[in-house]
N, C-alpha and C positions, 0 to 999 in steps of 0.2 A: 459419502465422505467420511472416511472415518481420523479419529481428534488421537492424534498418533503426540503422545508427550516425548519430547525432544529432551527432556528435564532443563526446557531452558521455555520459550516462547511457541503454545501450540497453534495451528491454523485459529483458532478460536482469538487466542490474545492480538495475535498479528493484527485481524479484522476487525478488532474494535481498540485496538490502534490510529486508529487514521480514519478521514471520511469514506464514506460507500462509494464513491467514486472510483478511488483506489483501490479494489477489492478485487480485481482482476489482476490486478499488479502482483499484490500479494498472494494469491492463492496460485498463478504463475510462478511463485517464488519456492510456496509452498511445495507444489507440485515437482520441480524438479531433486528441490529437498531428497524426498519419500522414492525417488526414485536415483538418488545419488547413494554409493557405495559407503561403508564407514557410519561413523558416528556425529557428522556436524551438528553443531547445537544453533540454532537461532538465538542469539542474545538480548535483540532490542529491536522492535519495528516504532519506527515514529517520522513525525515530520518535521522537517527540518530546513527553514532558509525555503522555504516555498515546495522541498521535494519529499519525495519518501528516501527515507533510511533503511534498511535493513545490513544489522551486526550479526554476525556468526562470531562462534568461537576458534571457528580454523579456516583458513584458506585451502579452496577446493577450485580452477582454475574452469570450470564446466560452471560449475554454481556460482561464481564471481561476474560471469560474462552473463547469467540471468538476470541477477542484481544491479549489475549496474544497466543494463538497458531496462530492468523496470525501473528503477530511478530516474534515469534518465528521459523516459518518457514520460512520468509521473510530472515532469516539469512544462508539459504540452497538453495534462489532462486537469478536468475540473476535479477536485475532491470530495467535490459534494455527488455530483451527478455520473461526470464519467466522460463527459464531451468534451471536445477541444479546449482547451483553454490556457491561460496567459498568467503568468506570473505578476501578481497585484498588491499593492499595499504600501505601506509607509512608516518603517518602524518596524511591525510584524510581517510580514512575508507570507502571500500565498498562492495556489494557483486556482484560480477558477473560470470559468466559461462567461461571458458576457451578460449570459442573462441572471446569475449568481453573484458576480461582479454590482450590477444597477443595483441590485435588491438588498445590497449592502450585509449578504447574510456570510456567515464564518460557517465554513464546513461542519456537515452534520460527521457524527460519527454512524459507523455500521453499528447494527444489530442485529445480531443473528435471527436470524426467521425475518426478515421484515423484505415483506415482498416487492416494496417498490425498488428495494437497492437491487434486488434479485432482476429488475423487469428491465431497471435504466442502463444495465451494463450488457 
């Protein structure tokens, strides 16, 4: 993988962004990036209202229609782990899988090199 600087948000920033969950999402996002035409900038990856966000600096109609179906799915996955899950909470907003949910824990963040985000996705 190489850490391609957009001078705005690189794969790197995105992924510790949001929980290891999401990590497929984004590097999905990533990916079609590095192989989109032009200069799009990544602005801001974060969570937001239970989903993931991703801002560019320009509208590209191929890379919008990636973004928003990972967002959009992002709203059916856990953030912490990666599996199905459900939009939870009261006040703060998140989404995560049942057994994340009971255990009453708040999405971890990624860490690059850490192999259990690497195993659960």
């Amino acid at each position: 993988m190489t850490d391609v600087n957009y001078k705005g948000y690189t794969r790197e920033m995105g992924l510790n962004s949001v929980g290891r969950g999401w990590a497929q999402l984004v590097n999905r996002v990533f990916d079609k990036l590095e192989s989109t035409k032009g200069s799009i900038k990544i602005v801001q990856v974060k969570e937001k209202y239970a989903g993931l966000r991703i801002y560019t600096d320009y509208s590209n109609k191929e890379l919008d229609k990636v973004i928003y179906d990972a967002e959009s799915e992002s709203l059916r996955t856990c953030e912490q782990c990666g599996k199905p899950g459900k939009i939870r909470g009261k006040g703060w907003y998140y989404t995560s899988c049942d057994q994340h949910a009971q255990n009453g824990d708040t999405p971890h963040k990624y860490q690059p090199g850490d192999k259990n985000a690497q195993e659960e996705n």
